[in-house]
C-alpha positions as CSV (number, residue, x, y, z in Angstrom):
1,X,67.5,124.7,162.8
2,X,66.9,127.9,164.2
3,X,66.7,131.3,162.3
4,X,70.4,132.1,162.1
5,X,71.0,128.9,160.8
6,X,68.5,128.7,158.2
7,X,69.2,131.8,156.8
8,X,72.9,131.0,156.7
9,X,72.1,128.0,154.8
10,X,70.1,129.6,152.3
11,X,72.6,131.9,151.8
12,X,75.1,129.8,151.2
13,X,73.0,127.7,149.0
14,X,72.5,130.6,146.8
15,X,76.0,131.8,146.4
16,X,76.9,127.4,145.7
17,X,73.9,128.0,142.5
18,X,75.7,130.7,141.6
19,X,78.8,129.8,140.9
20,X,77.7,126.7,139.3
21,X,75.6,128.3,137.4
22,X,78.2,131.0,136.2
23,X,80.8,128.5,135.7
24,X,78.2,126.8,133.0
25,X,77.4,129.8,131.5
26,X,79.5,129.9,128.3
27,X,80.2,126.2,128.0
28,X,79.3,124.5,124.8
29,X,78.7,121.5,123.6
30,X,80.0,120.5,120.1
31,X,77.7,119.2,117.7
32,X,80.6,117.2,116.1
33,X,83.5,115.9,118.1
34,X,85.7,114.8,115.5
35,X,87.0,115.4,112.0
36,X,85.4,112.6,110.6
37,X,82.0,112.8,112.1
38,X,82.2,117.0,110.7
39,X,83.6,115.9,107.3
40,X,80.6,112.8,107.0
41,X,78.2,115.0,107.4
42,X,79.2,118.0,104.6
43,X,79.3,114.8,102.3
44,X,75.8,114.0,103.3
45,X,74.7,117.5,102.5
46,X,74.2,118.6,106.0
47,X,73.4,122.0,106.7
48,X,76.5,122.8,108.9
49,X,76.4,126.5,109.1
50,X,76.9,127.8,113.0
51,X,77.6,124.4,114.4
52,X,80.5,123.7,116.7
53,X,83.7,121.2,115.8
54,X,86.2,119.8,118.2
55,X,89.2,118.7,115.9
56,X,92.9,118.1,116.1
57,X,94.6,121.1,114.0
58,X,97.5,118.9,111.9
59,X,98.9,121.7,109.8
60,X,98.6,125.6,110.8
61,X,98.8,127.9,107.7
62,X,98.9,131.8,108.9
63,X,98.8,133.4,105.4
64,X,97.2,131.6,102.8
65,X,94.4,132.6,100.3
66,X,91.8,131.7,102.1
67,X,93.0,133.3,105.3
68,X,94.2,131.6,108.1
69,X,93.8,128.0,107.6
70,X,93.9,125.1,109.8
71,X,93.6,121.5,108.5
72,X,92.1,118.1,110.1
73,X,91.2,115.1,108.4
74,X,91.6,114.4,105.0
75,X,90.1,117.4,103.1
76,X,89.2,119.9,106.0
77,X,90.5,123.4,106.1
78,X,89.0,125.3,108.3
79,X,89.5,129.2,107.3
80,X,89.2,132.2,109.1
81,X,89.8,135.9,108.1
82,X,91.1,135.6,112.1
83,X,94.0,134.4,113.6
84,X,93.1,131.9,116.4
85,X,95.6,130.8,119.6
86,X,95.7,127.2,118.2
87,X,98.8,124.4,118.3
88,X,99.0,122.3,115.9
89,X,98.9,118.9,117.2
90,X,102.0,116.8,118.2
91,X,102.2,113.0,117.1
């Protein structure tokens, strides 16, 4: 390869690490990725506080007194003084 072409490489490499890189950044990975998993481990006395939960929202409740309110599972509610941009999940 001569010169030219090296350095186009490498310059293209950089700009391909880049964007893959950027398109990571932000991505999570849930520490529970269902209901049921989330809901066996607050009945095991797991500390739970800041982790992430992948559910499927069964009933939406805007105004309740808890906040906004989604439920999953069985006996989850998941409230928020925030209203998210969630659907509730068709059958």
């Amino acid at each position: 390869m001569n010169k030219k072409n090296l350095f186009v490489f490498r310059y293209m490499l950089c700009i391909i690490v880049s964007i893959i890189g950027c398109c990571a950044c932000g991505a999570t990975i849930p520490d529970y990725n269902d209901a049921a998993s989330f809901e066996n481990a607050l009945n095991n006395g797991e500390n739970v506080v800041g982790k992430i939960v992948t559910f499927n929202v069964l009933a939406i409740s805007p105004d309740t007194e808890f906040g906004f309110n989604l439920w999953s599972g069985d006996h989850l509610n998941f409230c928020s003084q925030e209203i998210w941009d969630v659907q509730r999940e068709m059958n």
